[in-house]
mmCIF file of the N, C-alpha and C atoms, coordinates in Angstrom:
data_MODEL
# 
_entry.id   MODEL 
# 
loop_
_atom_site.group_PDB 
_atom_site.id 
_atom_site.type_symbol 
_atom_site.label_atom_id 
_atom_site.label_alt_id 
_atom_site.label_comp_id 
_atom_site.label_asym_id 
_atom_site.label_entity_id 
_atom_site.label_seq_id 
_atom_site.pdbx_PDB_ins_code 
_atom_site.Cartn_x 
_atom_site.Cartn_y 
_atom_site.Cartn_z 
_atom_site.occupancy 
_atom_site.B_iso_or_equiv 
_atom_site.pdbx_formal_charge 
_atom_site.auth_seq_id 
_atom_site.auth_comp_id 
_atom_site.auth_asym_id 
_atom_site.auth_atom_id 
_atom_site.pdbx_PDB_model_num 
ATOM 1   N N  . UNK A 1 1  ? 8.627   -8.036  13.912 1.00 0.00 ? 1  UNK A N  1 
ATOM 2   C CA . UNK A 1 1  ? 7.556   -8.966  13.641 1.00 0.00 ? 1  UNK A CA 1 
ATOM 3   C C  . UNK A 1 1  ? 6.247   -8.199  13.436 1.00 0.00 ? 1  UNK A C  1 
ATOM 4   N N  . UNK A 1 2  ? 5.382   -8.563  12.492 1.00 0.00 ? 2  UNK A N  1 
ATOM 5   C CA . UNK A 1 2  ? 4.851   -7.904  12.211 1.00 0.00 ? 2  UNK A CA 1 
ATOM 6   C C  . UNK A 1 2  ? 3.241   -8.922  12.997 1.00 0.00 ? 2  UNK A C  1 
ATOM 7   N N  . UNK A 1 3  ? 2.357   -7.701  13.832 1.00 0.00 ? 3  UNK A N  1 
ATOM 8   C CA . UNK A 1 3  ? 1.203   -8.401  14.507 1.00 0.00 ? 3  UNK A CA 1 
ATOM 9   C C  . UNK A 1 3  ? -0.215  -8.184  13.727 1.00 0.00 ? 3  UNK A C  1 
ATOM 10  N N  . UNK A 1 4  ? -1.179  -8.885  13.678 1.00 0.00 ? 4  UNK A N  1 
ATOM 11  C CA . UNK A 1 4  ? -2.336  -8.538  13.126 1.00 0.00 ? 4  UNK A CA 1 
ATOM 12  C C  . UNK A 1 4  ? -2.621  -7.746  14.465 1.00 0.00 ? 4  UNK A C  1 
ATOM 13  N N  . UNK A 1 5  ? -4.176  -6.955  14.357 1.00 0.00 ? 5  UNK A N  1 
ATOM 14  C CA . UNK A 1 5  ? -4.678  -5.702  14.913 1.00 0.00 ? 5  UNK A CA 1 
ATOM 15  C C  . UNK A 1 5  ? -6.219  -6.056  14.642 1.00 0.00 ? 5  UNK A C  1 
ATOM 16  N N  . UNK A 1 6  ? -6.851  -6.041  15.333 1.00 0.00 ? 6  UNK A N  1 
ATOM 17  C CA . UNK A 1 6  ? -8.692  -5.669  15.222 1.00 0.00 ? 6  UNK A CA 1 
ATOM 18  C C  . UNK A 1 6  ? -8.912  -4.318  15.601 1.00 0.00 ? 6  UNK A C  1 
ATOM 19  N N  . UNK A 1 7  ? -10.350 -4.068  15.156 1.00 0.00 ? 7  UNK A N  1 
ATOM 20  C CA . UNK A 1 7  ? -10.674 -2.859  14.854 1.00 0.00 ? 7  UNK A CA 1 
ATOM 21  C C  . UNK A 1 7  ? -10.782 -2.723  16.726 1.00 0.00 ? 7  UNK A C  1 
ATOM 22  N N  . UNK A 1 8  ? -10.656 -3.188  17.361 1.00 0.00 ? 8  UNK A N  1 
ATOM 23  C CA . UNK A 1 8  ? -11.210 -3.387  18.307 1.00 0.00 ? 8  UNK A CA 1 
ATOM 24  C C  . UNK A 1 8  ? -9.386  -2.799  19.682 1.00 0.00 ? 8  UNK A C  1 
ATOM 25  N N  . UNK A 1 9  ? -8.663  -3.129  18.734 1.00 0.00 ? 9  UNK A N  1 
ATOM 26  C CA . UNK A 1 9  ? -7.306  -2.537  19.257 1.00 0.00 ? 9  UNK A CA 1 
ATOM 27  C C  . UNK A 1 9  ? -6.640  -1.268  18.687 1.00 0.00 ? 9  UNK A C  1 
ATOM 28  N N  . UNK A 1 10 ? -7.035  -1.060  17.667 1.00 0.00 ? 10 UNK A N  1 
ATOM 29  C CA . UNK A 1 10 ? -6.650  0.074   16.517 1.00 0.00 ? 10 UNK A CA 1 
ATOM 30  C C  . UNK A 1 10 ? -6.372  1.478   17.437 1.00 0.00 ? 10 UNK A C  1 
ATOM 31  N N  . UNK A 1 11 ? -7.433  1.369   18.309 1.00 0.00 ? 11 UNK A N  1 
ATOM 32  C CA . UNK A 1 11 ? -6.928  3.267   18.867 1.00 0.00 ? 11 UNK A CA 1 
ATOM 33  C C  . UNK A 1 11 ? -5.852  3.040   19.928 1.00 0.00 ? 11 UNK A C  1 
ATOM 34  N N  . UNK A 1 12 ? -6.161  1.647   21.030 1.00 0.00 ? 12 UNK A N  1 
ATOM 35  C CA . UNK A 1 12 ? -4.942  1.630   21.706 1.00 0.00 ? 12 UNK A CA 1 
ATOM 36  C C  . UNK A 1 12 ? -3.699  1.873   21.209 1.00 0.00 ? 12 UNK A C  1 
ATOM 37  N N  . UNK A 1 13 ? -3.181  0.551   20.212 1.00 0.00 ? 13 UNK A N  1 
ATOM 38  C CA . UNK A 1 13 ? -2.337  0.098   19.788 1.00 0.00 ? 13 UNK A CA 1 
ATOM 39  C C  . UNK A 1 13 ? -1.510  1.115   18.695 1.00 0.00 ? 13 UNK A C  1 
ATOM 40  N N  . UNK A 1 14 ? -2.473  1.922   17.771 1.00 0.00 ? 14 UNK A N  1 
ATOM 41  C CA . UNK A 1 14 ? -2.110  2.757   16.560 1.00 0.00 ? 14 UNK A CA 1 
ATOM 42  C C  . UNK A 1 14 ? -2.015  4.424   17.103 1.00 0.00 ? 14 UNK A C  1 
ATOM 43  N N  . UNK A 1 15 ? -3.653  4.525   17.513 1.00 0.00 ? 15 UNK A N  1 
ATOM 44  C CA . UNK A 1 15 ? -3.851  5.736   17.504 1.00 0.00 ? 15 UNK A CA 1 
ATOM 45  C C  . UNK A 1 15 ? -2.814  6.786   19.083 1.00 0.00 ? 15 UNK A C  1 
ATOM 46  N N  . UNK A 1 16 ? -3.044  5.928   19.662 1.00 0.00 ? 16 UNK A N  1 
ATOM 47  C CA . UNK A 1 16 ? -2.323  6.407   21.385 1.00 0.00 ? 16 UNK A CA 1 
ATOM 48  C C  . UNK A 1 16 ? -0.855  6.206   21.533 1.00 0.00 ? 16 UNK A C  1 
ATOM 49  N N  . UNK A 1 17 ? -0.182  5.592   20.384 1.00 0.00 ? 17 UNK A N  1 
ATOM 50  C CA . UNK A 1 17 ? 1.342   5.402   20.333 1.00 0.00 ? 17 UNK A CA 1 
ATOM 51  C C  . UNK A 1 17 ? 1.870   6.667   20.111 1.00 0.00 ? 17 UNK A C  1 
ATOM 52  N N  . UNK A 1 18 ? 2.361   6.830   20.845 1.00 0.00 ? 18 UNK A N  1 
ATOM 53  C CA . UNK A 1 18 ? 3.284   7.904   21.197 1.00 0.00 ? 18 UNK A CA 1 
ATOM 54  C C  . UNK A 1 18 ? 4.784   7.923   19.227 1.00 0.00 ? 18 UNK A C  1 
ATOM 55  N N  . UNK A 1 19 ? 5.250   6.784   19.631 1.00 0.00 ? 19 UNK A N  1 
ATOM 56  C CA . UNK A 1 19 ? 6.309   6.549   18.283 1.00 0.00 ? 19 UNK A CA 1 
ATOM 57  C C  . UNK A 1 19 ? 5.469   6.243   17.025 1.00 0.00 ? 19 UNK A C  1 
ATOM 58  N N  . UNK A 1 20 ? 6.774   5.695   16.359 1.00 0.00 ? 20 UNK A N  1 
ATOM 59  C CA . UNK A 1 20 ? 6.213   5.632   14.745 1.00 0.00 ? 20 UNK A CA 1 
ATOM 60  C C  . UNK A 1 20 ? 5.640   4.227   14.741 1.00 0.00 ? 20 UNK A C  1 
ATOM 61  N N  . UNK A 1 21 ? 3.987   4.092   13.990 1.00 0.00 ? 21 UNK A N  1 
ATOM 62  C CA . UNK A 1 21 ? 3.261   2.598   13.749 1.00 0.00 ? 21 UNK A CA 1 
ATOM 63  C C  . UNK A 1 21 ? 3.165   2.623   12.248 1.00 0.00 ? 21 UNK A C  1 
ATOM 64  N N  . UNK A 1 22 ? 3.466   1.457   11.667 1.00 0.00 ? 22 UNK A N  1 
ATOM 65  C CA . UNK A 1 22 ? 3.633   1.150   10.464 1.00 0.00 ? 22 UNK A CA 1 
ATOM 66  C C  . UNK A 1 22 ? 2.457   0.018   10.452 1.00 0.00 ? 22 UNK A C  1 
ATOM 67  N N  . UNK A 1 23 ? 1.312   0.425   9.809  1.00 0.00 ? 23 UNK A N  1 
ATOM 68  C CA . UNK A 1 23 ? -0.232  -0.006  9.233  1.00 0.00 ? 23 UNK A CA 1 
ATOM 69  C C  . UNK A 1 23 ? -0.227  -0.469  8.033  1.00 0.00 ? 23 UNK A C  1 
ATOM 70  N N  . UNK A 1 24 ? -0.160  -2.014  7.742  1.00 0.00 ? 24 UNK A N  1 
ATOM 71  C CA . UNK A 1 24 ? -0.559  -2.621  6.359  1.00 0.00 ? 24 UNK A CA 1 
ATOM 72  C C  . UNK A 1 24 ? -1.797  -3.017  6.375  1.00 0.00 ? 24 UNK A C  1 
ATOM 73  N N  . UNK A 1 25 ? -2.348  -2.408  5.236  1.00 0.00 ? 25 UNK A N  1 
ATOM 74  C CA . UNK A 1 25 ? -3.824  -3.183  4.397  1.00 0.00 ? 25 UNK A CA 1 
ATOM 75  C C  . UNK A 1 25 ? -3.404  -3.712  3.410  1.00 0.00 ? 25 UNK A C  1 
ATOM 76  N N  . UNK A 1 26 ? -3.423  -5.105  3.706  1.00 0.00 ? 26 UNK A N  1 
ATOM 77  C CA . UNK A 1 26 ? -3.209  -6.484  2.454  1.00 0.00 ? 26 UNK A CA 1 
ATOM 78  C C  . UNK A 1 26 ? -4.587  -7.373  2.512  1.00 0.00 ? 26 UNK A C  1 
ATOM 79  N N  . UNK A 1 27 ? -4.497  -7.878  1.622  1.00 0.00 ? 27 UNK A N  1 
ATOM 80  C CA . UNK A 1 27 ? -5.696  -8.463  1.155  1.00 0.00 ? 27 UNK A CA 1 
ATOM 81  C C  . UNK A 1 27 ? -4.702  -9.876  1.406  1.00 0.00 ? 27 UNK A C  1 
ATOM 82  N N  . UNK A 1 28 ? -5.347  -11.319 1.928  1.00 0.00 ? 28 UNK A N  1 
ATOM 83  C CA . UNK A 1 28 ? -4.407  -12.758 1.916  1.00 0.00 ? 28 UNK A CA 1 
ATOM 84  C C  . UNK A 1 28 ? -5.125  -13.233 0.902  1.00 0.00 ? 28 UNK A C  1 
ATOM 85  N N  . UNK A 1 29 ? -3.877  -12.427 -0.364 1.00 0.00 ? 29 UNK A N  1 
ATOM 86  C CA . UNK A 1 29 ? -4.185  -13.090 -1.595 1.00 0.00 ? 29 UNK A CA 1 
ATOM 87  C C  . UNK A 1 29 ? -2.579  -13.643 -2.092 1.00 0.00 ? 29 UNK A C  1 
ATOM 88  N N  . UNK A 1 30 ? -2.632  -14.035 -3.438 1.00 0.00 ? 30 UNK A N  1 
ATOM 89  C CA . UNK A 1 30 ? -1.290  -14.417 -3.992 1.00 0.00 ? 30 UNK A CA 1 
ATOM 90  C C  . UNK A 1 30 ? 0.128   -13.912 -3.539 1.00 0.00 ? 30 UNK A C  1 
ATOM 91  N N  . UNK A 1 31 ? -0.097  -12.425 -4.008 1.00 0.00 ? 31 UNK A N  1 
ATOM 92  C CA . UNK A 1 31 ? 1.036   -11.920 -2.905 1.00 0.00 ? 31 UNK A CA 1 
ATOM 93  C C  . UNK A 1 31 ? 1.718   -11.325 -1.969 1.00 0.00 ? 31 UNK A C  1 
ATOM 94  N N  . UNK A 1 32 ? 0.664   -11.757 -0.562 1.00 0.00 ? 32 UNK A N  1 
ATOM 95  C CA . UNK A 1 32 ? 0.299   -11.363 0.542  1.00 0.00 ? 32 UNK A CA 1 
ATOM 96  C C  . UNK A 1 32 ? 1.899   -12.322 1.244  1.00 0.00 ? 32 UNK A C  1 
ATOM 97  N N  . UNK A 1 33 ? 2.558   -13.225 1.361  1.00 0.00 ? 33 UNK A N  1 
ATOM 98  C CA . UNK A 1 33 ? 3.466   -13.932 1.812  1.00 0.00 ? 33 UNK A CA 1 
ATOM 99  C C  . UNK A 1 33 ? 4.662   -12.646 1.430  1.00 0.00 ? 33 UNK A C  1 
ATOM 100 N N  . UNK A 1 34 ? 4.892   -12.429 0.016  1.00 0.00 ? 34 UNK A N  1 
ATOM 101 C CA . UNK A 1 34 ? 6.240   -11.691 0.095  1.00 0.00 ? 34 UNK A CA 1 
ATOM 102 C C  . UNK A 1 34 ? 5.737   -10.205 0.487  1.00 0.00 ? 34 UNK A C  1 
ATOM 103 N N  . UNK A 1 35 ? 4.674   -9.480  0.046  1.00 0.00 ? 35 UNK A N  1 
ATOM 104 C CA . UNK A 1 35 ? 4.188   -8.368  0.880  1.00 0.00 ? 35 UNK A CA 1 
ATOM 105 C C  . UNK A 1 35 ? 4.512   -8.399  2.616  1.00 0.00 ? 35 UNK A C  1 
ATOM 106 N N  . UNK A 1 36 ? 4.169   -9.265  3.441  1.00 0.00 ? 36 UNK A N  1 
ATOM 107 C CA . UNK A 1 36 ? 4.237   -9.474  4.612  1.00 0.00 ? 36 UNK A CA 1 
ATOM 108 C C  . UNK A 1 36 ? 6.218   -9.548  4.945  1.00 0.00 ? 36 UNK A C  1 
ATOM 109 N N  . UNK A 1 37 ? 6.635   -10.788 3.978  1.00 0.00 ? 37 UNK A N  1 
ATOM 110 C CA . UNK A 1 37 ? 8.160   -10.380 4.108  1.00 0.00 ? 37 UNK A CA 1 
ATOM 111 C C  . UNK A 1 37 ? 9.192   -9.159  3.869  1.00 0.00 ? 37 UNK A C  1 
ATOM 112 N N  . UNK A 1 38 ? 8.639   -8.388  3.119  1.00 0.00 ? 38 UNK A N  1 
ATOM 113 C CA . UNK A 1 38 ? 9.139   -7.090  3.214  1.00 0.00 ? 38 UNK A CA 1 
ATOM 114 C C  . UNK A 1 38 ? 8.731   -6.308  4.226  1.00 0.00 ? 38 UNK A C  1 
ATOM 115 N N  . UNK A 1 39 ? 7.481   -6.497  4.183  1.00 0.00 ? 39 UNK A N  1 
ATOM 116 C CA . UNK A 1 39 ? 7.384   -5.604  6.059  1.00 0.00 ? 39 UNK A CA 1 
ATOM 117 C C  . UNK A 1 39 ? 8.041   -5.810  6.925  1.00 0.00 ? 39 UNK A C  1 
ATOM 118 N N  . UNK A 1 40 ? 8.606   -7.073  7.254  1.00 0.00 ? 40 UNK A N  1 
ATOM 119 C CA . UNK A 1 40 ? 9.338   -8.270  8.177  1.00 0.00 ? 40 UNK A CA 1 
ATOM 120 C C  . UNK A 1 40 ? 10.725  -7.239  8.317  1.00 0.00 ? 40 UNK A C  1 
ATOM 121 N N  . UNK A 1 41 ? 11.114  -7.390  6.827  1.00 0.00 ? 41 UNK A N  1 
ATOM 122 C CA . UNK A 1 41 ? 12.763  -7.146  6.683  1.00 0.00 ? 41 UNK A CA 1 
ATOM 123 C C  . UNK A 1 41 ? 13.119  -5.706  6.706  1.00 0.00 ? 41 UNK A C  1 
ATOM 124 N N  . UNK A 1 42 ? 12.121  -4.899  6.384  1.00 0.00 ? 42 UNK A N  1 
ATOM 125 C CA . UNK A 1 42 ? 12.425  -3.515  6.145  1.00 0.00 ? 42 UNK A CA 1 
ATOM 126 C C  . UNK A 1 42 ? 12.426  -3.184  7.579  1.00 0.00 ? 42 UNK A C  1 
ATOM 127 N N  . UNK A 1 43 ? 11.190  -3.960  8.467  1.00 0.00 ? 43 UNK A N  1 
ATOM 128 C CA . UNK A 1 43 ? 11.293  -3.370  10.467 1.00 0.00 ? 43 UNK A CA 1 
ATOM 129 C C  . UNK A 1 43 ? 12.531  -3.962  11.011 1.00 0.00 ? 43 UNK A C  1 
ATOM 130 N N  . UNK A 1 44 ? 13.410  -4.729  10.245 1.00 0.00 ? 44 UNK A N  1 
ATOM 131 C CA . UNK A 1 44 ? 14.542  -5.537  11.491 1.00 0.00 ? 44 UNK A CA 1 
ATOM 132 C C  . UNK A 1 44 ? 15.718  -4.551  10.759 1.00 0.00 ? 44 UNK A C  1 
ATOM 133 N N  . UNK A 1 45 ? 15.723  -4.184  9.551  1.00 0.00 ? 45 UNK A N  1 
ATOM 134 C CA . UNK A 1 45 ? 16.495  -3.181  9.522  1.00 0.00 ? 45 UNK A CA 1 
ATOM 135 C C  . UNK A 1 45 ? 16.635  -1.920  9.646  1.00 0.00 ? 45 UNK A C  1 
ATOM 136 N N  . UNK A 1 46 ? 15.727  -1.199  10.229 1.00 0.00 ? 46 UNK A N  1 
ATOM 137 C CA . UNK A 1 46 ? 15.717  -0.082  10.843 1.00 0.00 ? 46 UNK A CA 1 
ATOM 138 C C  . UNK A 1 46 ? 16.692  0.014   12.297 1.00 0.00 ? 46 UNK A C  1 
ATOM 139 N N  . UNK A 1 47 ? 17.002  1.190   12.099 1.00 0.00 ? 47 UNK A N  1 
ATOM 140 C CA . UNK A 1 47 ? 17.993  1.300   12.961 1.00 0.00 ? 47 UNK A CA 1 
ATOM 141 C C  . UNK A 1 47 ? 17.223  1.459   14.864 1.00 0.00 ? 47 UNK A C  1 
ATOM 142 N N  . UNK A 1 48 ? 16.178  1.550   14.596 1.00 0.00 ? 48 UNK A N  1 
ATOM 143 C CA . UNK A 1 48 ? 15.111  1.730   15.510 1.00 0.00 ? 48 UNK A CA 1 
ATOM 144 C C  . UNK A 1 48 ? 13.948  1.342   15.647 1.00 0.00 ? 48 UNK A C  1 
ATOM 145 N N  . UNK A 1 49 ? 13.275  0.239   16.502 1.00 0.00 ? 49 UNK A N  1 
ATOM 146 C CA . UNK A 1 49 ? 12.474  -0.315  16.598 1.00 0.00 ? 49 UNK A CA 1 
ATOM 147 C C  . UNK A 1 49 ? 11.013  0.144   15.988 1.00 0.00 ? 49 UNK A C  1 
ATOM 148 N N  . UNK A 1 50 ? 10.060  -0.559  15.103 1.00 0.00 ? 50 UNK A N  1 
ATOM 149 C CA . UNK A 1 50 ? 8.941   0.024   14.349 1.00 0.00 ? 50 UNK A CA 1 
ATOM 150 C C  . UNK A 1 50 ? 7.619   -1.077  14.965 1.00 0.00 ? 50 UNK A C  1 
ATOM 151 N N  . UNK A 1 51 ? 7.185   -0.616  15.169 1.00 0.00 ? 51 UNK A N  1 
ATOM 152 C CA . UNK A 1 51 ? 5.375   -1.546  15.734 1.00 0.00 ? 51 UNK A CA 1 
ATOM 153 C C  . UNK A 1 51 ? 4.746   -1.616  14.163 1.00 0.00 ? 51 UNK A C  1 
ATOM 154 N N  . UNK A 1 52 ? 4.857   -2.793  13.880 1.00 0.00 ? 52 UNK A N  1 
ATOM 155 C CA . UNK A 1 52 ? 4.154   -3.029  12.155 1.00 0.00 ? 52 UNK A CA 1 
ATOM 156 C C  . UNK A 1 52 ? 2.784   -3.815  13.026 1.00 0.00 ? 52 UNK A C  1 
ATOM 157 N N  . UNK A 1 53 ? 1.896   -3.505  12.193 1.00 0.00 ? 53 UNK A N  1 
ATOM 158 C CA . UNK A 1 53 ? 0.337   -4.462  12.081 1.00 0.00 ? 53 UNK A CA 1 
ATOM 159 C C  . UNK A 1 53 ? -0.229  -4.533  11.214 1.00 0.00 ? 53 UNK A C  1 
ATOM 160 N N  . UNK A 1 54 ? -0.547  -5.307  11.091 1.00 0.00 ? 54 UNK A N  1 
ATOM 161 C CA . UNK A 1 54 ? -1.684  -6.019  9.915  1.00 0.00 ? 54 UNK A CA 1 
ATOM 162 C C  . UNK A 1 54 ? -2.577  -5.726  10.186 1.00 0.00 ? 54 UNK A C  1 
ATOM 163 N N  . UNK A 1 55 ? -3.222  -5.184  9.439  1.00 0.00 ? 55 UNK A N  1 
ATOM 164 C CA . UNK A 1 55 ? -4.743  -4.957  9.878  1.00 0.00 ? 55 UNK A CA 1 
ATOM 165 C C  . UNK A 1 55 ? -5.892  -6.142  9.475  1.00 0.00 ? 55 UNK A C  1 
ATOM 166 N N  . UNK A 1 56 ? -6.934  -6.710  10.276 1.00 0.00 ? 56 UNK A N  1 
ATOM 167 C CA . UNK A 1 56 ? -7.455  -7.472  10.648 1.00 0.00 ? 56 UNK A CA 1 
ATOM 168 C C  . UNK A 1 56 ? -8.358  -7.101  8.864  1.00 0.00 ? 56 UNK A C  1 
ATOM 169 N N  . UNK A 1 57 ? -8.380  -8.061  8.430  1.00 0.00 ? 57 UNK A N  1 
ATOM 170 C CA . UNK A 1 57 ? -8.995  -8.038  6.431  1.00 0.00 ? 57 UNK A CA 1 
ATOM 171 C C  . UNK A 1 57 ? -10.394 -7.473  6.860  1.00 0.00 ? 57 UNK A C  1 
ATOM 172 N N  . UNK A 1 58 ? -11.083 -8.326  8.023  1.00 0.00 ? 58 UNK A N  1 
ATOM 173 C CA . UNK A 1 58 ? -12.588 -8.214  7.775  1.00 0.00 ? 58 UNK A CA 1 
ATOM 174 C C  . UNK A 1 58 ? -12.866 -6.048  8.363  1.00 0.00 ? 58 UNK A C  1 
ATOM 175 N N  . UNK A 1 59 ? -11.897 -5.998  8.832  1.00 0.00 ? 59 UNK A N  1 
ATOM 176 C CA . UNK A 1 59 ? -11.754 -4.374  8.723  1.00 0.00 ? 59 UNK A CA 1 
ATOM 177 C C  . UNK A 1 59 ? -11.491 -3.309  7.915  1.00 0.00 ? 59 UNK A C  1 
ATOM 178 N N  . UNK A 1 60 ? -11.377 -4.066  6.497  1.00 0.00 ? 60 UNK A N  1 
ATOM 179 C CA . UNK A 1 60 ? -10.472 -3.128  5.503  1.00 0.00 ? 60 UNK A CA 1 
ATOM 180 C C  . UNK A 1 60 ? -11.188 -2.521  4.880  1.00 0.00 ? 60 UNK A C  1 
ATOM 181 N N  . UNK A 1 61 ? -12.813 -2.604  4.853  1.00 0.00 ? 61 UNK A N  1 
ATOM 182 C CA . UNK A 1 61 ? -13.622 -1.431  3.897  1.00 0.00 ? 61 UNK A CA 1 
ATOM 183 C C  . UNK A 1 61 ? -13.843 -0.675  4.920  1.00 0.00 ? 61 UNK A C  1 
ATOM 184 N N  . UNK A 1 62 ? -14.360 -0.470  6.114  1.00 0.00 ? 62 UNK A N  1 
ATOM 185 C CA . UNK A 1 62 ? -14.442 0.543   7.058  1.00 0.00 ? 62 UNK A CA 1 
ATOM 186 C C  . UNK A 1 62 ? -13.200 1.176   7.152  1.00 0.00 ? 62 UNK A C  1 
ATOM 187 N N  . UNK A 1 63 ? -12.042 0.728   7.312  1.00 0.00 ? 63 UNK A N  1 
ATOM 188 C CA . UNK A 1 63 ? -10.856 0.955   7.320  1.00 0.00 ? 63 UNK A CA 1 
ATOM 189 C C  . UNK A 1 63 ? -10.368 2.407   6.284  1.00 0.00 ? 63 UNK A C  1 
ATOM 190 N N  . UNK A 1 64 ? -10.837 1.872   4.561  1.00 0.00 ? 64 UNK A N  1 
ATOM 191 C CA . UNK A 1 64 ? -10.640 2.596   3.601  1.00 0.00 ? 64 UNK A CA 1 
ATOM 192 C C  . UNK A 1 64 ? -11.596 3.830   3.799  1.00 0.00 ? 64 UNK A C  1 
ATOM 193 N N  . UNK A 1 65 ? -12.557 3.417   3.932  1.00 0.00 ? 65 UNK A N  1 
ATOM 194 C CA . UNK A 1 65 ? -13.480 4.520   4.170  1.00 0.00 ? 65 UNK A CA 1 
ATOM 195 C C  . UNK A 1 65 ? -13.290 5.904   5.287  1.00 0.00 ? 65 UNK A C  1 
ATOM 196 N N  . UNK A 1 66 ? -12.656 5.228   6.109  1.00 0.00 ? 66 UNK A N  1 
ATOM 197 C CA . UNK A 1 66 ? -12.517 6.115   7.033  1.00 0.00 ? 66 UNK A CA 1 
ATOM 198 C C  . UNK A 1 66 ? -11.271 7.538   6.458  1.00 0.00 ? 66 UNK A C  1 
ATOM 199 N N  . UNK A 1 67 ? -10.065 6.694   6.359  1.00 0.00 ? 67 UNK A N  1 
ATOM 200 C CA . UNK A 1 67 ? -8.949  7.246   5.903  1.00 0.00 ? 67 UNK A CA 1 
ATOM 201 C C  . UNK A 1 67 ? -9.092  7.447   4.215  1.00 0.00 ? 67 UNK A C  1 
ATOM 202 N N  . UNK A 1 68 ? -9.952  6.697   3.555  1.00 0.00 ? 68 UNK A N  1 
ATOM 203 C CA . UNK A 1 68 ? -9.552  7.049   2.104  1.00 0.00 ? 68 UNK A CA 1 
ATOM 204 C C  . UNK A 1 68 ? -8.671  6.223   1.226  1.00 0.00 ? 68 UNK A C  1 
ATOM 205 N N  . UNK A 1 69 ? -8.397  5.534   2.020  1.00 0.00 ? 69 UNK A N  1 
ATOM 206 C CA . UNK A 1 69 ? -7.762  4.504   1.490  1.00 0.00 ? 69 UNK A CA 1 
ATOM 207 C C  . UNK A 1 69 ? -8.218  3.535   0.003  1.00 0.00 ? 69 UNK A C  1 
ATOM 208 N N  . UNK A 1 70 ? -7.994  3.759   -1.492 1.00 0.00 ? 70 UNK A N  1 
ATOM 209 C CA . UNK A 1 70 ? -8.048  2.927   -2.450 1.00 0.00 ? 70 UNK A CA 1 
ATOM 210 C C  . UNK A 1 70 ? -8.033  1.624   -2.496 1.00 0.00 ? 70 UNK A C  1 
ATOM 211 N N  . UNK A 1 71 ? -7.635  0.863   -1.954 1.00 0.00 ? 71 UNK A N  1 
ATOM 212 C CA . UNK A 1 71 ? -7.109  -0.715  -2.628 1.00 0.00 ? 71 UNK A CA 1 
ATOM 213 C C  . UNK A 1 71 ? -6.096  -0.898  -1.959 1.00 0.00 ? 71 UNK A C  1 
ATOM 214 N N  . UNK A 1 72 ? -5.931  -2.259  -1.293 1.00 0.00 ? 72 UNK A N  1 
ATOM 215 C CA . UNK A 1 72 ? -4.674  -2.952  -1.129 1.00 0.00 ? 72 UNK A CA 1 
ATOM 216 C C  . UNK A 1 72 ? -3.516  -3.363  -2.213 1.00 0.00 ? 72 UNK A C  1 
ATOM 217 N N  . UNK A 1 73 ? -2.154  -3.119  -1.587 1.00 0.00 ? 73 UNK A N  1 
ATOM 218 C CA . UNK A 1 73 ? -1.881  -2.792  -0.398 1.00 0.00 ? 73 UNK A CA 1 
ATOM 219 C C  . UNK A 1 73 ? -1.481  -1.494  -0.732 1.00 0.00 ? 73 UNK A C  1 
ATOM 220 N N  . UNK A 1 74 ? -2.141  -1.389  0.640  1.00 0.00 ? 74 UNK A N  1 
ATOM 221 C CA . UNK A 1 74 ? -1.897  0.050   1.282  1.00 0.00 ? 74 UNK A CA 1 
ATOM 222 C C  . UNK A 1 74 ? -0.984  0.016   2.182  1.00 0.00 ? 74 UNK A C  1 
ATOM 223 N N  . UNK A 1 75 ? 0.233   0.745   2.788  1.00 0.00 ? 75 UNK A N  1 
ATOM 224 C CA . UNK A 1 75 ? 0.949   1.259   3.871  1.00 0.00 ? 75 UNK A CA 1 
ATOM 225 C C  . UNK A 1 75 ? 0.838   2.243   4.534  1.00 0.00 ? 75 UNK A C  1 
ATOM 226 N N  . UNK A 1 76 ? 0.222   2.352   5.778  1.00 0.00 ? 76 UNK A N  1 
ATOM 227 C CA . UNK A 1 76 ? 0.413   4.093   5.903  1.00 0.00 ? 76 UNK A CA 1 
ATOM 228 C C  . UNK A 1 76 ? 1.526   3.569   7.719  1.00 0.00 ? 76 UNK A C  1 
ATOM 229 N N  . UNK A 1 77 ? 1.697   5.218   7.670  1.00 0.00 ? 77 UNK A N  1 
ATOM 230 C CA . UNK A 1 77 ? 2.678   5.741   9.073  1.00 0.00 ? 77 UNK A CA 1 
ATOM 231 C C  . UNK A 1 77 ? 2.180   6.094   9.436  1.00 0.00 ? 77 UNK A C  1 
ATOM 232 N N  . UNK A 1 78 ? 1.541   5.946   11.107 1.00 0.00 ? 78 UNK A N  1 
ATOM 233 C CA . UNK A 1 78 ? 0.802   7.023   12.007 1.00 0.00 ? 78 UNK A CA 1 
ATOM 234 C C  . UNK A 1 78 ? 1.885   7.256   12.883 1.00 0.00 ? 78 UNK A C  1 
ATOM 235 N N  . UNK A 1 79 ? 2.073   8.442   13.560 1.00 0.00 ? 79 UNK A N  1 
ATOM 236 C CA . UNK A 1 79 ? 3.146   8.864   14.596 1.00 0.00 ? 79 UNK A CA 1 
ATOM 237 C C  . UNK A 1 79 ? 2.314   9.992   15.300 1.00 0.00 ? 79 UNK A C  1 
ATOM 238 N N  . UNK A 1 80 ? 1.755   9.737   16.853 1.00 0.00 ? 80 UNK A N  1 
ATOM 239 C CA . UNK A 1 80 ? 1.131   10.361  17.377 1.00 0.00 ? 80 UNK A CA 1 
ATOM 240 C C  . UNK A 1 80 ? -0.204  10.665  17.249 1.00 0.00 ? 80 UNK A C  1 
ATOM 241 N N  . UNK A 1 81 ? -1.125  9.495   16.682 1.00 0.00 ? 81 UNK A N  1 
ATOM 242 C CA . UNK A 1 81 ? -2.280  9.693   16.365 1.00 0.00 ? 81 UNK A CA 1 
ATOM 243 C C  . UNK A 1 81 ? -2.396  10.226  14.559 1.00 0.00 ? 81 UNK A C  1 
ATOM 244 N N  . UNK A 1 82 ? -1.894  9.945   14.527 1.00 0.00 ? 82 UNK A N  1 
ATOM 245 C CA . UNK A 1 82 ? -2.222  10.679  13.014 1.00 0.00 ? 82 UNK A CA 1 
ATOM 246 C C  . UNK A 1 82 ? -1.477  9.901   11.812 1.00 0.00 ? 82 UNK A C  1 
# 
């Protein structure tokens, strides 16, 4: 299941996880529903549990800025802070 995230949880939740976090920047536009369902389906089929989040929209230009991030959607993997 995939959870939204505020900027306000981001280092707990992302940065201090020890395993693999799977970070979407989507914009809730047109096709933000099947974007979100592939995140859904790709984490229940892993053979090993994945922490997906959404990142909270009103965070996504600080967000880009920080990391570099272009345009939604974006996916990134952090594993161990990074």
């Amino acid at each position: 299941m995939v959870r939204s995230i505020s900027p306000r949880d981001f280092e707990s939740r992302v940065l201090n996880e020890k395993g693999p976090v799977l970070l979407a920047c989507l914009r809730k536009d047109a096709g933000f529903a099947s974007q979100l369902q592939a995140i859904e389906e790709a984490c229940r089929d892993l053979p090993e549990p994945l922490d997906a989040y959404l990142l909270d929209e009103d965070y996504l230009s600080t967000f880009w800025e920080k990391y570099g991030v272009k345009g939604p959607p974006t996916f990134m993997i952090f594993c161990d802070g990074r």
